[in-house]
Each structure stands twice: as C-alpha cells, then as structure tokens.
C-alpha positions as a printed Julia matrix, in Angstrom:
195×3 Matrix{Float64}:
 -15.96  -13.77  -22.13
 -18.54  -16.24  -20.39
 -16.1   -19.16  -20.72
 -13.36  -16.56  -18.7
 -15.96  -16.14  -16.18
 -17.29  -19.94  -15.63
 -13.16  -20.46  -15.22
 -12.69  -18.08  -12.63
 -15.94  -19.13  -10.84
 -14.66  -22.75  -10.97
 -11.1   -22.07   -9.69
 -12.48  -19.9    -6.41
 -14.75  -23.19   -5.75
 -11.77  -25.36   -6.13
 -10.24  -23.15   -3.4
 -13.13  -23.85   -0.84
 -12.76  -20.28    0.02
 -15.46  -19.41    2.79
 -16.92  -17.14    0.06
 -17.13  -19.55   -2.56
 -20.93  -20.41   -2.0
 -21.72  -16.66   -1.97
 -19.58  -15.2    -4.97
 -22.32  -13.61   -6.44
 -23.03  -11.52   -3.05
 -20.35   -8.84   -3.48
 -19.23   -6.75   -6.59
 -16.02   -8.94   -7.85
 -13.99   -7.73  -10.4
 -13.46  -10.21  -13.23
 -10.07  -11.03  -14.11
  -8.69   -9.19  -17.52
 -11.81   -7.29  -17.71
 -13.54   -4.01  -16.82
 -16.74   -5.82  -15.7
 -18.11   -6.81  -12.27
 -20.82   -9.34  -11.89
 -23.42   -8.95   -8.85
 -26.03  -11.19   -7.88
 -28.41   -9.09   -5.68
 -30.19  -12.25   -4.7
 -27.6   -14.14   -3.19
 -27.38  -14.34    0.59
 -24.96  -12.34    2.25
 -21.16  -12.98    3.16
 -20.71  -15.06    6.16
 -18.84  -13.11    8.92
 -15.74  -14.31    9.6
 -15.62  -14.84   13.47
 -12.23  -13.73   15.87
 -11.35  -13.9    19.04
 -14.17  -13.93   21.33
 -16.62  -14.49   18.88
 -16.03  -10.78   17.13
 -14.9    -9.76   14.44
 -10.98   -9.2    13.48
  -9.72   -5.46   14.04
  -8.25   -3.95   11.25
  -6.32   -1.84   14.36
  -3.8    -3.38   16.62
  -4.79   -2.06   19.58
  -8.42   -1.63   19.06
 -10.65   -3.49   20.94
 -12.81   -6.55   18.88
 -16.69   -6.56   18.45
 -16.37   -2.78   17.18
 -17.97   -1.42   13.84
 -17.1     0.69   11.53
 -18.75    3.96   13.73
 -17.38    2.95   16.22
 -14.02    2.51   15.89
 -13.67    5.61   14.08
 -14.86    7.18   17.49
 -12.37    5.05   18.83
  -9.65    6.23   17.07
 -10.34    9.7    17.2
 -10.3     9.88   21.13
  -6.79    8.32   20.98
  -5.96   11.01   18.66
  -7.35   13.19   21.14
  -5.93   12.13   23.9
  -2.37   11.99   22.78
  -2.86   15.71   21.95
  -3.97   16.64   25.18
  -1.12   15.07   26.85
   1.39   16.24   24.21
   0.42   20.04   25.03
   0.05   19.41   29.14
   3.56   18.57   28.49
   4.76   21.5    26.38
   2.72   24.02   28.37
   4.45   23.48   31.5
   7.94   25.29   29.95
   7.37   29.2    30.34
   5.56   31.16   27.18
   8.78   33.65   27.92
  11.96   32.0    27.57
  14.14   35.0    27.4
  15.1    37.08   30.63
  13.51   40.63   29.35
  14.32   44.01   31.85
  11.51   44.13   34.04
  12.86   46.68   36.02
  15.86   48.57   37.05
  17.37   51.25   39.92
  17.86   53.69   38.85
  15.04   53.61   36.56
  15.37   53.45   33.0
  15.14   57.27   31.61
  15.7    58.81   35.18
  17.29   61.82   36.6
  18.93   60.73   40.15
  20.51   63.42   42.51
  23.56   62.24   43.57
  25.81   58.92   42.34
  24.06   55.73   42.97
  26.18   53.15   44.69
  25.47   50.54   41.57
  23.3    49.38   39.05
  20.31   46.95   40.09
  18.58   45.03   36.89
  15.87   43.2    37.54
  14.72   40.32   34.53
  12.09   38.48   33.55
  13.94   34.9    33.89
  16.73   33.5    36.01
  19.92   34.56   34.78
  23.17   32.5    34.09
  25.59   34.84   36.12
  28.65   33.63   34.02
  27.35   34.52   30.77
  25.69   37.99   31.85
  27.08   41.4    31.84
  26.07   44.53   32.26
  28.66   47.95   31.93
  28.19   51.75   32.73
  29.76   53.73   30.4
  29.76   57.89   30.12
  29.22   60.2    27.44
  32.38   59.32   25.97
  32.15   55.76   26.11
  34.61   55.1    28.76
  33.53   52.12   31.38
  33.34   53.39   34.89
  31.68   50.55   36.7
  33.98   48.44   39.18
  33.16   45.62   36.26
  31.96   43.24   39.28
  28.21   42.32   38.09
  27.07   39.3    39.82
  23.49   37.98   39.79
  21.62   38.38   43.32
  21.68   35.34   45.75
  18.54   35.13   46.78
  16.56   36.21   43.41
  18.4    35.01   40.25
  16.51   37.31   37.84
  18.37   40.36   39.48
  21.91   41.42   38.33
  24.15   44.38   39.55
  27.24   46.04   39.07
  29.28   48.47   41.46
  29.66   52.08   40.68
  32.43   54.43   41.99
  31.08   57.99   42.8
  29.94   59.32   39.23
  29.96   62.88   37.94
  27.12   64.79   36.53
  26.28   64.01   33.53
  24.65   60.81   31.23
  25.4    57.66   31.49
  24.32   54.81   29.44
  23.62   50.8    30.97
  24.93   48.44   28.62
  23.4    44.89   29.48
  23.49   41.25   27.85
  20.89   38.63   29.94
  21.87   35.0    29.0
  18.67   33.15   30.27
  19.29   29.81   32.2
  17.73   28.48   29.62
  20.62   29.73   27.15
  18.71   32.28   25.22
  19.99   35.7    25.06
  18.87   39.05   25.05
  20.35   42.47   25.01
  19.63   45.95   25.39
  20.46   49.33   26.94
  19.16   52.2    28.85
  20.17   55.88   29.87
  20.15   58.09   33.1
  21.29   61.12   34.21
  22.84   61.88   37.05
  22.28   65.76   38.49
  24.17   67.63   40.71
C-alpha cells in the first residue's frame, strides 16, 4: 500500500502540477483505495489567479473576485429578479378572462310592464360580436327576437338583440359571450313581462 502511494505521489510531481509541492494540504483520495492522506502541516493551496488578478468564476456571467457568500447572494438576486419581471409580465393580462353578465335591461329576474324594445347585456370583457349570441325565447321555446344581436359600438362588453312587441307572459334570455380573448361563457336568465 505505501509503495501505491510513493507512485502516485511521484507521478503528480512528474506532472509539475501547481499543487504538486502542496499534496499533502488537501484530503486526496488515493487511487484503488478507500483511504485519504492529509498533512495538516503543509501550507495551503496556492490560489490560482484569473483575469484581473481574481479568481476564476465557476458562473458565466458572474462577476470575478467573488466568494463563495457572495456569489450565492449573487445568484439569488438574479433568481429574483427574473421572477419579478416574469410576473410584471403575466400580471398585466386581466385576472378575468371570460366576459361574465355584469348586467342586463331588463334585469335578470324582473317583472317589466309593457314589451321592452330589446334585450341589453352588459359583460365583463369585450365581446367578439361574430361569435356571440343571445335569443329570447317564450314559455314554449319558440324564438321571438328579430335574431339581430350585435355588440354596442361604442362599449364592446354590451350586446343586444331586437324584440317585436311581446305578450304577457315569461320569457327566458338565452346568451353565449365569446370573449375577445376566445374564451367562452354561457348562461341564461328569466323575466316576466306583465300586462
């Protein structure tokens, strides 16, 4: 075992590796063997020297001359960082992607005297007019809007259809929002009309 470890001592000398004077410095593993030697009493490992008279970064990126600390530090406020801007990013998109009723006329539930002249729906996102519809149909299912919905000119969350004079009686809103964002919702709603 000594003769394996006079060999290996001999062949890192024969390398002139910058180390070779302080082998006994460090912990080194011996080859074929489960043993490390250590030599408390050696001096320590020369540093090797970089650009600008620092030490090499183990980081691309990272500045030289940094320790251990403090390029840990380092890297963790790039880490940072990037989150930060990742989520500025996603946070300007709205939370609500989907065009929700808000509001309607007549109201949702309501009992109205007299026929309204149409059906105003207003959403919680701007609506692709092409893709939304929205029907009036009475108690036995039959359509009896002018089937002419359009979204509003000046506020694109607002979509209405045309109604002919109604009869008393129920009528139920039928209504599919397609967001301009493409997602969809759907839903309906009931009022009454008096006489």
């Amino acid at each position: 075992m000594r003769l394996k470890i006079l060999k290996w001592v001999t062949v890192m000398k024969q390398r002139e590796s910058p180390y070779a004077p302080y082998i006994g410095s460090r912990p080194f593993p011996i080859p074929n063997s489960q043993f490390t030697i250590t030599n408390y009493n050696a001096p320590p490992m020369p540093r090797q020297v970089g650009a600008h008279g620092s030490s090499p970064s183990t980081f691309p990126g990272i500045p030289c001359g940094m320790s251990g600390n403090k390029k840990h530090k380092f890297m963790k406020t790039i880490i940072l960082l990037t989150a930060i801007a990742a989520l500025s990013v996603f946070s300007t998109r709205p939370l609500q992607a989907h065009a929700f009723l808000d509001h309607s006329s007549p109201k949702v539930g309501s009992q109205i005297h007299g026929s309204p002249s149409e059906i105003r729906i207003w959403f919680t996102e701007e609506l692709e007019g092409e893709f939304t519809t929205l029907q009036v149909v009475d108690a036995s299912g039959t359509e009896v809007d002018k089937r002419d919905g359009k979204v509003d000119a000046k506020e694109k969350s607002v979509f209405s259809v045309s109604l002919p004079t109604l009869k008393p009686g129920k009528y139920k809103v039928i209504w599919k929002a397609v967001a301009v964002d493409t997602h969809v919702t759907h839903g309906n709603f009931v009022f009454e009309v008096l006489q």
